[in-house]
N, CA, C and O atoms as a Tinker XYZ file with bonds, in Angstrom:
   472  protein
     1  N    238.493000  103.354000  131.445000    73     2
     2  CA   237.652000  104.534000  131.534000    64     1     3
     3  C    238.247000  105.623000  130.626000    63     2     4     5
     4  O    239.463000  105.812000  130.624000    81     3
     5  N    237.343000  106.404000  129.789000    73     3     6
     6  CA   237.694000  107.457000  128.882000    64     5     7
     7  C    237.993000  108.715000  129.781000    63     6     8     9
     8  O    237.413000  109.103000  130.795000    81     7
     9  N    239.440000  109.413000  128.877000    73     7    10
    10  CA   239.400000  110.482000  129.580000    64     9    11
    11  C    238.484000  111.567000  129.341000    63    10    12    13
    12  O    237.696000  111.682000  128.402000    81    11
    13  N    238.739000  112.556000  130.565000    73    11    14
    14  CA   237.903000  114.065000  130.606000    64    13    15
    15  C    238.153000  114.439000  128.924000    63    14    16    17
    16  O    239.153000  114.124000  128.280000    81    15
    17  N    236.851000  115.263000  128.368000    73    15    18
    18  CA   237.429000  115.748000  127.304000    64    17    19
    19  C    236.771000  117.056000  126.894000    63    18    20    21
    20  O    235.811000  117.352000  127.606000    81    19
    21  N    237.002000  117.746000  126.103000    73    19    22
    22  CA   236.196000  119.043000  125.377000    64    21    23
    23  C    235.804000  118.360000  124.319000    63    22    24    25
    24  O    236.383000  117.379000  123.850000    81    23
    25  N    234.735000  118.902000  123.888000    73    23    26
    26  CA   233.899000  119.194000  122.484000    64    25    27
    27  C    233.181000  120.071000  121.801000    63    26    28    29
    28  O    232.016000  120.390000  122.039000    81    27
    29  N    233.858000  120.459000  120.961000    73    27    30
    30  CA   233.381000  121.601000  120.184000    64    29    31
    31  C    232.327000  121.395000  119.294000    63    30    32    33
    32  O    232.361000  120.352000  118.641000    81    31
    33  N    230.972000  122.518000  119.053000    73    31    34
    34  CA   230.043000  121.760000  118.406000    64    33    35
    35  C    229.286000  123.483000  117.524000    63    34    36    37
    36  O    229.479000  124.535000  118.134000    81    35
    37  N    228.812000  123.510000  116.700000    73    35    38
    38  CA   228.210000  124.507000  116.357000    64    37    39
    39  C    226.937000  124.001000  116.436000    63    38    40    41
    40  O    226.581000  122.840000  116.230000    81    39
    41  N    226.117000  125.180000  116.822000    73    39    42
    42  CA   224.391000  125.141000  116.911000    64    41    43
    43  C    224.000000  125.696000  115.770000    63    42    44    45
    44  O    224.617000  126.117000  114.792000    81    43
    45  N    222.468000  125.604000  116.152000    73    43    46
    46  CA   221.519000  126.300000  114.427000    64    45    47
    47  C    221.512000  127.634000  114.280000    63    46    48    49
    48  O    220.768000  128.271000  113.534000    81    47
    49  N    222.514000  128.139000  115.142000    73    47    50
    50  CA   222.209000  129.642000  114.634000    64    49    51
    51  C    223.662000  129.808000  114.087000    63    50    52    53
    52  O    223.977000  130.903000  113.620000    81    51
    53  N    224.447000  128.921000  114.113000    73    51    54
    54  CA   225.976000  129.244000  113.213000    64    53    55
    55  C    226.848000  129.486000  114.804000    63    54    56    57
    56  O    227.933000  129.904000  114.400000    81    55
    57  N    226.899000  129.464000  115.640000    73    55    58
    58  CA   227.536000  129.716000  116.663000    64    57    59
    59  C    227.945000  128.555000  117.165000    63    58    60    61
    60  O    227.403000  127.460000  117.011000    81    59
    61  N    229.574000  128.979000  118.184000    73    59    62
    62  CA   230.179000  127.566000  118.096000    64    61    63
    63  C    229.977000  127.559000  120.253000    63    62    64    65
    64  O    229.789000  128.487000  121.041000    81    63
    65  N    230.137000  126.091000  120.459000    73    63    66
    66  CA   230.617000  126.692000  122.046000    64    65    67
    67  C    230.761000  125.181000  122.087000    63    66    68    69
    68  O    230.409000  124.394000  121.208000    81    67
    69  N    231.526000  124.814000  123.636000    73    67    70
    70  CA   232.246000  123.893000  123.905000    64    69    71
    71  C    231.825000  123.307000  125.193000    63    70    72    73
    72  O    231.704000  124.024000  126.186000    81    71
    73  N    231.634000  122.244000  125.219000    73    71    74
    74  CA   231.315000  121.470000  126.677000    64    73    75
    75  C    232.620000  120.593000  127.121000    63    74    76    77
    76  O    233.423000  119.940000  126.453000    81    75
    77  N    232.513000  120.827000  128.418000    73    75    78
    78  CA   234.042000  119.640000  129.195000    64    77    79
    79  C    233.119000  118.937000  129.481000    63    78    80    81
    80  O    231.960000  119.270000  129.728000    81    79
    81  N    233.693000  117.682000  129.460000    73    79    82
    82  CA   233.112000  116.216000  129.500000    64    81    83
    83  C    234.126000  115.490000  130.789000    63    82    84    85
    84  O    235.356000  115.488000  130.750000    81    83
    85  N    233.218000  114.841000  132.002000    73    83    86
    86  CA   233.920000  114.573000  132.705000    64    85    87
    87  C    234.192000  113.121000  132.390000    63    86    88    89
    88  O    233.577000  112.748000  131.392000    81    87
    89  N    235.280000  111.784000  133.222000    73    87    90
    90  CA   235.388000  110.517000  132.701000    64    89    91
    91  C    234.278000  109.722000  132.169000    63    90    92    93
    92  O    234.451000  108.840000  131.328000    81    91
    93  N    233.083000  110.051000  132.683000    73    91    94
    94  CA   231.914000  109.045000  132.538000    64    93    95
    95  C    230.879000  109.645000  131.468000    63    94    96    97
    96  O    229.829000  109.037000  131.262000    81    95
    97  N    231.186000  110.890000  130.757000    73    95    98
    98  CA   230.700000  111.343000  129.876000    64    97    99
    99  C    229.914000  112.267000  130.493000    63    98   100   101
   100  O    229.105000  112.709000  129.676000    81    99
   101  N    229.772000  112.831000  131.735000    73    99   102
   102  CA   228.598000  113.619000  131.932000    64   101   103
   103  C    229.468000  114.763000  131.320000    63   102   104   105
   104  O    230.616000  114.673000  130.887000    81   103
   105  N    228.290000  116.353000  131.414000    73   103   106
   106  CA   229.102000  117.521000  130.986000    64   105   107
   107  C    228.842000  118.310000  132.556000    63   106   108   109
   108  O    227.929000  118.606000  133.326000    81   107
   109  N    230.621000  118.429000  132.384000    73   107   110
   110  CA   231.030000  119.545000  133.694000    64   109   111
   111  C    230.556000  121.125000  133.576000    63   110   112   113
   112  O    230.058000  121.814000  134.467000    81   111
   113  N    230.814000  121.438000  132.417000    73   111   114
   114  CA   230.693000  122.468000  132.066000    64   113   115
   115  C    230.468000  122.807000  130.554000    63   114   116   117
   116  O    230.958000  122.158000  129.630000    81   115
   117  N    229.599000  123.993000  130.407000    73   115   118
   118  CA   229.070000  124.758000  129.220000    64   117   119
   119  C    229.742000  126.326000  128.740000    63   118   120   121
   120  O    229.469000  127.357000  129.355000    81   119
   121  N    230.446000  126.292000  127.816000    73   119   122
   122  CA   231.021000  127.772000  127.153000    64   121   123
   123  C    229.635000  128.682000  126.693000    63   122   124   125
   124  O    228.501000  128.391000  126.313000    81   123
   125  N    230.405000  129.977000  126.956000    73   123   126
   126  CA   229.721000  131.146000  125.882000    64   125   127
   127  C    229.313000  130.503000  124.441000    63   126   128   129
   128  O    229.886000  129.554000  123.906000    81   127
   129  N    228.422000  131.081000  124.032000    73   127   130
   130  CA   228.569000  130.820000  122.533000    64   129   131
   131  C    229.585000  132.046000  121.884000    63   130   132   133
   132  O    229.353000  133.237000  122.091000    81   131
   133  N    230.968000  131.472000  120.912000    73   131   134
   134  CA   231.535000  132.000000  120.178000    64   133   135
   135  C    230.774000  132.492000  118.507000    63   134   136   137
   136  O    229.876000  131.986000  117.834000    81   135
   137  N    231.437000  133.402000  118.364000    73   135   138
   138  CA   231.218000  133.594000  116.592000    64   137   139
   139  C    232.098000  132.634000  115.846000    63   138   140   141
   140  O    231.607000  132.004000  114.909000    81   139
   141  N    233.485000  132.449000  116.214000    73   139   142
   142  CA   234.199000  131.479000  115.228000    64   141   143
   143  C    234.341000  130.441000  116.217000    63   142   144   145
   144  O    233.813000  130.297000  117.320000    81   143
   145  N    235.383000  129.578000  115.413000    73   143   146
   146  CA   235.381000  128.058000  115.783000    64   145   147
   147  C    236.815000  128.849000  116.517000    63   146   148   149
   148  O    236.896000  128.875000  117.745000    81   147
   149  N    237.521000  129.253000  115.958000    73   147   150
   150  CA   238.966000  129.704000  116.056000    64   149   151
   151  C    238.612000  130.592000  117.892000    63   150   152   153
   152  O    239.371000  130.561000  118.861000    81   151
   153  N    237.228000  131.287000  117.800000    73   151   154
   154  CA   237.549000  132.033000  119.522000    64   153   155
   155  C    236.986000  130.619000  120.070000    63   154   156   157
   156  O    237.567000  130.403000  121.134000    81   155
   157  N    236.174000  129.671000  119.800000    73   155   158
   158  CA   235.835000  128.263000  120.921000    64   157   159
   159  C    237.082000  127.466000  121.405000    63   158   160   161
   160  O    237.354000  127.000000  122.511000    81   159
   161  N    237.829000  127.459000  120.083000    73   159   162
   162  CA   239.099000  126.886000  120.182000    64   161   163
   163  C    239.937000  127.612000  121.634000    63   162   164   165
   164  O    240.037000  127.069000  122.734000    81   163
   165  N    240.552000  129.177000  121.181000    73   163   166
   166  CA   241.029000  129.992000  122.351000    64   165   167
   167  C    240.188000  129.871000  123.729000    63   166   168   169
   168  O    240.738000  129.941000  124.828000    81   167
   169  N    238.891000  129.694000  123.568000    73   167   170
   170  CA   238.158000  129.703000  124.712000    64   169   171
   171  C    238.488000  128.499000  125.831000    63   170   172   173
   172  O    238.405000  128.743000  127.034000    81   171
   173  N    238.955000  126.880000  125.214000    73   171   174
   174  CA   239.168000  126.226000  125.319000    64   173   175
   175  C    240.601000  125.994000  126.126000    63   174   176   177
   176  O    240.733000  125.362000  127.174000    81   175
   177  N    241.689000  126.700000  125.332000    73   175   178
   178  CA   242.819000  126.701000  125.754000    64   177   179
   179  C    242.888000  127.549000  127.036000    63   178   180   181
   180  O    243.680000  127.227000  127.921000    81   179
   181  N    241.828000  128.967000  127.209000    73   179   182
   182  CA   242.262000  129.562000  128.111000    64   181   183
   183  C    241.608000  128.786000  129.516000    63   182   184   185
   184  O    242.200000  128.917000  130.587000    81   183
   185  N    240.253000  127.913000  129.418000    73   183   186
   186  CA   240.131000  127.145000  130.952000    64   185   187
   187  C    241.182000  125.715000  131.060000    63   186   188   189
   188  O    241.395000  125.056000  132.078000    81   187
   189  N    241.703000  125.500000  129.782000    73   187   190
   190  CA   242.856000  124.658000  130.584000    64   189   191
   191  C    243.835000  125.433000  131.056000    63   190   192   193
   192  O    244.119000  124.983000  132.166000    81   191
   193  N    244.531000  126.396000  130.799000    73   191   194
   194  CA   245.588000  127.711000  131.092000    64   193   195
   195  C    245.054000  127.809000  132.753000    63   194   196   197
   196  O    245.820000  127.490000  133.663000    81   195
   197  N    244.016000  128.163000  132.947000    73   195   198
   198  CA   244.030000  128.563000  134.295000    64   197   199
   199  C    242.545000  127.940000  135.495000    63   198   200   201
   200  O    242.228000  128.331000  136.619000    81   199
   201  N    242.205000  127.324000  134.985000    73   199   202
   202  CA   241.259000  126.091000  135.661000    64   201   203
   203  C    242.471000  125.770000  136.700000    63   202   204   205
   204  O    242.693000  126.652000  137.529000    81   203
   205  N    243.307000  124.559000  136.743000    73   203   206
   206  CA   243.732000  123.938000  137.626000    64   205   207
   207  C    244.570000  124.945000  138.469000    63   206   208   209
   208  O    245.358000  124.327000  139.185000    81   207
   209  N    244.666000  126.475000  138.637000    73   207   210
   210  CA   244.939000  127.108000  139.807000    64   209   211
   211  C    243.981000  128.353000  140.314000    63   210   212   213
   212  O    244.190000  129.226000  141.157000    81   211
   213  N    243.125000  128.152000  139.673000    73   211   214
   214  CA   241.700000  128.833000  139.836000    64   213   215
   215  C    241.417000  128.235000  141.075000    63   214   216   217
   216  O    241.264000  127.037000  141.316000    81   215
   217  N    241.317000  130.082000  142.530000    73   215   218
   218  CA   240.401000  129.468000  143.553000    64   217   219
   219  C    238.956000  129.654000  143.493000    63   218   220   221
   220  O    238.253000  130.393000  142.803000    81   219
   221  N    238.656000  128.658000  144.537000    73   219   222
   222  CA   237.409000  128.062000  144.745000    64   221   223
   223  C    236.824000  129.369000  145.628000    63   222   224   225
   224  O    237.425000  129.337000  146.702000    81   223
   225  N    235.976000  130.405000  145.607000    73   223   226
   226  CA   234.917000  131.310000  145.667000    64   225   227
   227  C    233.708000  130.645000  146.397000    63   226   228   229
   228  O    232.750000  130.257000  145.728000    81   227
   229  N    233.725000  130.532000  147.491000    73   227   230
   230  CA   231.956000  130.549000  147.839000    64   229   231
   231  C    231.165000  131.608000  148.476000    63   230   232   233
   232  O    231.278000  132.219000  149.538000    81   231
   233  N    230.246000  131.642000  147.408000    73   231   234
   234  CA   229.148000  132.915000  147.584000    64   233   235
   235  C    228.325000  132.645000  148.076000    63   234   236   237
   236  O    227.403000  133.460000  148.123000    81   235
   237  N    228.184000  131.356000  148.721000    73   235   238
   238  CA   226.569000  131.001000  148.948000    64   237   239
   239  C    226.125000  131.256000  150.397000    63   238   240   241
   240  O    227.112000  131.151000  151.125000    81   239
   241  N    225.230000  131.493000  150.956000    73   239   242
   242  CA   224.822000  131.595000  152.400000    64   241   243
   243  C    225.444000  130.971000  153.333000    63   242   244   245
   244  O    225.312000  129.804000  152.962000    81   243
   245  N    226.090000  130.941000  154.382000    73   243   246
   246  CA   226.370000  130.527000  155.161000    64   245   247
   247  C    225.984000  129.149000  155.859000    63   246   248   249
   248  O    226.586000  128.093000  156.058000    81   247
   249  N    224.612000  129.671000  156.163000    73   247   250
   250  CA   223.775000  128.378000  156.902000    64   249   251
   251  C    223.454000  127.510000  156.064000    63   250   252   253
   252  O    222.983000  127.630000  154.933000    81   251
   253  N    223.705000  126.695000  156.610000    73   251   254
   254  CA   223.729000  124.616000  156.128000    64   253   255
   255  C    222.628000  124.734000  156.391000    63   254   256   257
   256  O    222.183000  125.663000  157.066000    81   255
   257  N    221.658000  123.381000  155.683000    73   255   258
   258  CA   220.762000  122.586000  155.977000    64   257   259
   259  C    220.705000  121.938000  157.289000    63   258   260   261
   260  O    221.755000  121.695000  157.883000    81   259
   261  N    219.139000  121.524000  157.979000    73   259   262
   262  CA   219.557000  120.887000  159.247000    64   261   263
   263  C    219.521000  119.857000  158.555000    63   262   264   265
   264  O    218.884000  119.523000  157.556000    81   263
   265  N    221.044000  118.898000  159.842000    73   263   266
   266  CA   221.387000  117.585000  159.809000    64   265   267
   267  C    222.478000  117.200000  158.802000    63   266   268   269
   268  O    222.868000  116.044000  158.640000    81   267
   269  N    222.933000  118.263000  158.144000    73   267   270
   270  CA   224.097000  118.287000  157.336000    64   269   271
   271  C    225.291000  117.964000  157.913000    63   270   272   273
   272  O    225.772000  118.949000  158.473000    81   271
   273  N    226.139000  116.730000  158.028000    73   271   274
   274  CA   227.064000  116.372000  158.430000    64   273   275
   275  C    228.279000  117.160000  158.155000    63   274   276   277
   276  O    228.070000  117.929000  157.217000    81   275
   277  N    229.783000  117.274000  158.756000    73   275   278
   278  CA   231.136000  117.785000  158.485000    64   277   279
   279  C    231.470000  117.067000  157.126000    63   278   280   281
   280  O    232.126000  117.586000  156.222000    81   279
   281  N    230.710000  115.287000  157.099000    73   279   282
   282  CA   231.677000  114.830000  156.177000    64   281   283
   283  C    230.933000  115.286000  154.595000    63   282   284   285
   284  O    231.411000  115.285000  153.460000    81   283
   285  N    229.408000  115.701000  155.174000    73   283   286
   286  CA   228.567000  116.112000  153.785000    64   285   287
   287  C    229.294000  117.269000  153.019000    63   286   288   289
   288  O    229.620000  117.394000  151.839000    81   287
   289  N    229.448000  118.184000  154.277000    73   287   290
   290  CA   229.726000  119.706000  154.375000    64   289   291
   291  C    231.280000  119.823000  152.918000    63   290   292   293
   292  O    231.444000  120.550000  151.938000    81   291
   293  N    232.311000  118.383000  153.709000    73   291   294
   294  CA   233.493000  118.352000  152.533000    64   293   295
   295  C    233.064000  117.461000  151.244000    63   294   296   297
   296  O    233.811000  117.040000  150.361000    81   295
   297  N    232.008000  117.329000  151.340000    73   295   298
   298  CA   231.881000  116.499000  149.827000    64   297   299
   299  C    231.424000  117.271000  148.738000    63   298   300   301
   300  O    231.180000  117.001000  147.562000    81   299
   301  N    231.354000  118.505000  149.555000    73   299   302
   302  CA   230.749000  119.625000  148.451000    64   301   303
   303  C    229.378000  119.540000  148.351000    63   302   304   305
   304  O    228.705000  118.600000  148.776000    81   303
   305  N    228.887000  120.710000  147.682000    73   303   306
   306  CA   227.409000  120.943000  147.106000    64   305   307
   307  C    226.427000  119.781000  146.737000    63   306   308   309
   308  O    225.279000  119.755000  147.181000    81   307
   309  N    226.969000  118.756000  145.845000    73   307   310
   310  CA   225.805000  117.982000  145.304000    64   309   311
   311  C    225.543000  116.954000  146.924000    63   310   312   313
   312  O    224.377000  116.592000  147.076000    81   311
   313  N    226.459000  116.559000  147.943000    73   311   314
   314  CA   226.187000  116.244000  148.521000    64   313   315
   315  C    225.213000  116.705000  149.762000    63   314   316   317
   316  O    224.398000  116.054000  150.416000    81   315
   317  N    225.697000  118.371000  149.845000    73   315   318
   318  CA   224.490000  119.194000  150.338000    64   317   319
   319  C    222.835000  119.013000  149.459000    63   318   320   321
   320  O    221.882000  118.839000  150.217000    81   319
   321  N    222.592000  119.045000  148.252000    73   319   322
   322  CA   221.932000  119.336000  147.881000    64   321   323
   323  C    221.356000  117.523000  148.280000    63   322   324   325
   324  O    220.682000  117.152000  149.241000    81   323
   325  N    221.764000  116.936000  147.468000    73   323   326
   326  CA   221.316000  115.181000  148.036000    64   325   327
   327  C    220.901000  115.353000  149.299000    63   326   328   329
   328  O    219.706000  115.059000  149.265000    81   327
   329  N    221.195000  115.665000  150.426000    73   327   330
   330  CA   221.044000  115.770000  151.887000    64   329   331
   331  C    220.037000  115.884000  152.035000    63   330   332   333
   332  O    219.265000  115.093000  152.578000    81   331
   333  N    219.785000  117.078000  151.503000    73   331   334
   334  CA   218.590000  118.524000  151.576000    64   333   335
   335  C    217.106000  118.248000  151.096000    63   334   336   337
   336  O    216.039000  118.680000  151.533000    81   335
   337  N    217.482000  117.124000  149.736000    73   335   338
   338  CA   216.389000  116.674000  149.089000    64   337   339
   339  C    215.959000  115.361000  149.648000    63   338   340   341
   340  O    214.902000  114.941000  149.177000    81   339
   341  N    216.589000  114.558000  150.619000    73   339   342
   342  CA   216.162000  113.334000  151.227000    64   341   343
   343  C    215.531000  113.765000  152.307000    63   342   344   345
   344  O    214.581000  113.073000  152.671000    81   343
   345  N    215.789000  114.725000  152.934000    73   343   346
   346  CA   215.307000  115.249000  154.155000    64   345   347
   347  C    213.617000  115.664000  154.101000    63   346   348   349
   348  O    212.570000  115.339000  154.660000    81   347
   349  N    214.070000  116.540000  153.112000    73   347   350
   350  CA   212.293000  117.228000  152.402000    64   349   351
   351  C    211.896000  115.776000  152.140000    63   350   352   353
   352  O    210.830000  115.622000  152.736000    81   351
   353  N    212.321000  114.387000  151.400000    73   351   354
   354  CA   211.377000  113.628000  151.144000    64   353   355
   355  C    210.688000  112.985000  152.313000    63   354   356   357
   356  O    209.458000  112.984000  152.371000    81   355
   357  N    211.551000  112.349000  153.397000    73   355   358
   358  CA   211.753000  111.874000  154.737000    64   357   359
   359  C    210.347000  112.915000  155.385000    63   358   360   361
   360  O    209.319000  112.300000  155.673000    81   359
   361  N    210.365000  114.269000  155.561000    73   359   362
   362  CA   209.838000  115.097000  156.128000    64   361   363
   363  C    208.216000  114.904000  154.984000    63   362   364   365
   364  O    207.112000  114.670000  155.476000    81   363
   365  N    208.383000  115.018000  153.919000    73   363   366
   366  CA   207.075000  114.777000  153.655000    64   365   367
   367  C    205.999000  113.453000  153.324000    63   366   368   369
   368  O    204.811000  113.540000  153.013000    81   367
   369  N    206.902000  112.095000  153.516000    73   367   370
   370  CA   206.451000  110.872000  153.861000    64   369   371
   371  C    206.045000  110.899000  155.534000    63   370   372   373
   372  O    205.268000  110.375000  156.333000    81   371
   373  N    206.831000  111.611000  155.480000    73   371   374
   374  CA   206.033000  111.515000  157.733000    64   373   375
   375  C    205.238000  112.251000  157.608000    63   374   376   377
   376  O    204.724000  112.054000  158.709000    81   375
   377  N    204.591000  113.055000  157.146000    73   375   378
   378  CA   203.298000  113.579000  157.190000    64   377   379
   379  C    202.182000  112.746000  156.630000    63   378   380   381
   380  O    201.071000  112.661000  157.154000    81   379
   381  N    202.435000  112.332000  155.882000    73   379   382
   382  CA   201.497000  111.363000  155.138000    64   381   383
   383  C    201.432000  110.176000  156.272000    63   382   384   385
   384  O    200.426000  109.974000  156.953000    81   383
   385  N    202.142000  109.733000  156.334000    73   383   386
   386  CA   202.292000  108.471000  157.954000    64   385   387
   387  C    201.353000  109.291000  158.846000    63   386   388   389
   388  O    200.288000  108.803000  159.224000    81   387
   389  N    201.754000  110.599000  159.207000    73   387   390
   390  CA   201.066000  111.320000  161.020000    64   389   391
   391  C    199.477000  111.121000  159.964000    63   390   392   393
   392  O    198.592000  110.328000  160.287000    81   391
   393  N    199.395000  112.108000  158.579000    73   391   394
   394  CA   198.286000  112.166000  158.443000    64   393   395
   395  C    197.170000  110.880000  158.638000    63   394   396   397
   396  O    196.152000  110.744000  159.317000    81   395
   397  N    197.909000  110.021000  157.683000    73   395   398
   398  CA   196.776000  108.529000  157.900000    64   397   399
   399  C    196.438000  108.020000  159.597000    63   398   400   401
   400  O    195.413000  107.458000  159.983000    81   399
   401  N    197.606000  108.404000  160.403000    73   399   402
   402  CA   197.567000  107.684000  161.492000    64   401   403
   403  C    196.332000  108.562000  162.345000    63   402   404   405
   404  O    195.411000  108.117000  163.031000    81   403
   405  N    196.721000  110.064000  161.996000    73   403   406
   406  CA   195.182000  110.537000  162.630000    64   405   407
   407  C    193.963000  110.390000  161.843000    63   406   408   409
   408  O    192.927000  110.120000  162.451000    81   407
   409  N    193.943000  110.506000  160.791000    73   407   410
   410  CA   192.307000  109.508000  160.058000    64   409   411
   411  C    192.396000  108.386000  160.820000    63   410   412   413
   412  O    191.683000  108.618000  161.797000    81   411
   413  N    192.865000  107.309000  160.925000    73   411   414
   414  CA   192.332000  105.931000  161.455000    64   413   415
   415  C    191.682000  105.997000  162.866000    63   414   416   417
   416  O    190.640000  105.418000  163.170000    81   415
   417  N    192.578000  106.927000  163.846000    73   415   418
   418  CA   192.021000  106.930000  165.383000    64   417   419
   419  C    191.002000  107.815000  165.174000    63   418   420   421
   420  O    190.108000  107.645000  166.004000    81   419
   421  N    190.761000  108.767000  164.329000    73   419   422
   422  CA   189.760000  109.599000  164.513000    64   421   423
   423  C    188.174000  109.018000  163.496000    63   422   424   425
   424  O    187.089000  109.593000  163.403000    81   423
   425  N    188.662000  107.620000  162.833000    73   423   426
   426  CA   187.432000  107.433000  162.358000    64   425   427
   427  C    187.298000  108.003000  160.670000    63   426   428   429
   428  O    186.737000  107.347000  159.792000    81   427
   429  N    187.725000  108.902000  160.530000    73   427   430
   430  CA   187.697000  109.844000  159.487000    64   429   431
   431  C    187.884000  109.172000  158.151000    63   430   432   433
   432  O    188.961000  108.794000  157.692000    81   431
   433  N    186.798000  109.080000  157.635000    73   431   434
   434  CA   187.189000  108.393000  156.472000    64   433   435
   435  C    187.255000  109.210000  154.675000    63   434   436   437
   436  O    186.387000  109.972000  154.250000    81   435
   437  N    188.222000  108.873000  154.080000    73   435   438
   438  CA   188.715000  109.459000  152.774000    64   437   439
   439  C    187.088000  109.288000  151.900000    63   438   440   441
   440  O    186.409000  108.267000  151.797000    81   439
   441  N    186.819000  110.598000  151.386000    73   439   442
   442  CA   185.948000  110.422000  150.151000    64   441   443
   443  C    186.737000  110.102000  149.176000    63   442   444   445
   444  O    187.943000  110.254000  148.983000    81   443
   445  N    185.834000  109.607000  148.550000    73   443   446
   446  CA   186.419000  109.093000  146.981000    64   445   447
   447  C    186.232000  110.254000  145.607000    63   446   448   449
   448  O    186.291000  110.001000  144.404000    81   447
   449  N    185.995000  111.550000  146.276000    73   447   450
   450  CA   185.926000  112.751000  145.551000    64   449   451
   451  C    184.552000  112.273000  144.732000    63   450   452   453
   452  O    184.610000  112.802000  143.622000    81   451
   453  N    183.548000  111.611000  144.835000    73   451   454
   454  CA   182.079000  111.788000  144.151000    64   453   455
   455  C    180.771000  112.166000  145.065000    63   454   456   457
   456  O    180.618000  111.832000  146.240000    81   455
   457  N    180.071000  112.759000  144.451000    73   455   458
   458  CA   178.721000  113.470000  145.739000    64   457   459
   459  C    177.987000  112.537000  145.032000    63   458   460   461
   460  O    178.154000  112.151000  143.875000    81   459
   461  N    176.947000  112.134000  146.054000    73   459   462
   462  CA   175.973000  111.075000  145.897000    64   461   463
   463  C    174.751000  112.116000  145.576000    63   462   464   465
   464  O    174.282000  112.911000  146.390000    81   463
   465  N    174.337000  111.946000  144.230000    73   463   466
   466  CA   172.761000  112.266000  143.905000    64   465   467
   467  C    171.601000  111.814000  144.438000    63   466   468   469
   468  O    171.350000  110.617000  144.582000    81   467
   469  N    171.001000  112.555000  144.689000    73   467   470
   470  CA   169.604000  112.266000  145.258000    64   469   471
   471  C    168.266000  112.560000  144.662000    63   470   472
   472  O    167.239000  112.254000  145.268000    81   471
């Protein structure tokens, strides 16, 4: 497996900025855009300088999602957010289930969205 890495890249407007690349190639993170290559470079050196004793800040609301587990809660955010988004799917496939199940007992049958001319 490749290690974590930076890459420095200039865009079309002449400006430079730098992405960290985690083992599997995704990008962790996105820089400012610099004017030189020389401040992307410094920009670079200063989140390795102080990244690995940089604390962790949470700003976010308090209240969890319902059904959010302790072990979700330590897996961090994307696992909140995964949670959060299976739940909404879960929650809106059971409506579709309750919905059909009351069309069938009630008879109710789906138009096919066309009005019959007469």
């Amino acid at each position: 497996m490749a290690a974590a890495k930076f890459v420095i890249m200039q865009g079309n407007t002449g400006k430079y900025r730098f992405n960290l690349l985690a083992t599997n190639g995704q990008v962790v993170a996105t820089s400012e855009a610099y004017e030189t290559k020389r401040a992307a470079l410094a920009g670079v050196e200063s989140v390795r300088k102080i990244a690995a004793s940089a604390p962790l800040v949470d700003e976010t609301p308090s209240a969890e999602p319902t059904g959010v587990t302790a072990v979700k809660k330590a897996a961090g955010k994307a696992a909140v957010t995964k949670a959060a988004g299976k739940t909404a799917v879960k929650k809106a496939a059971g409506k579709a289930t309750d919905k059909k199940a009351t069309d069938k007992k009630s008879g109710a049958k789906k138009s096919g969205g066309k009005k019959s001319v007469k």
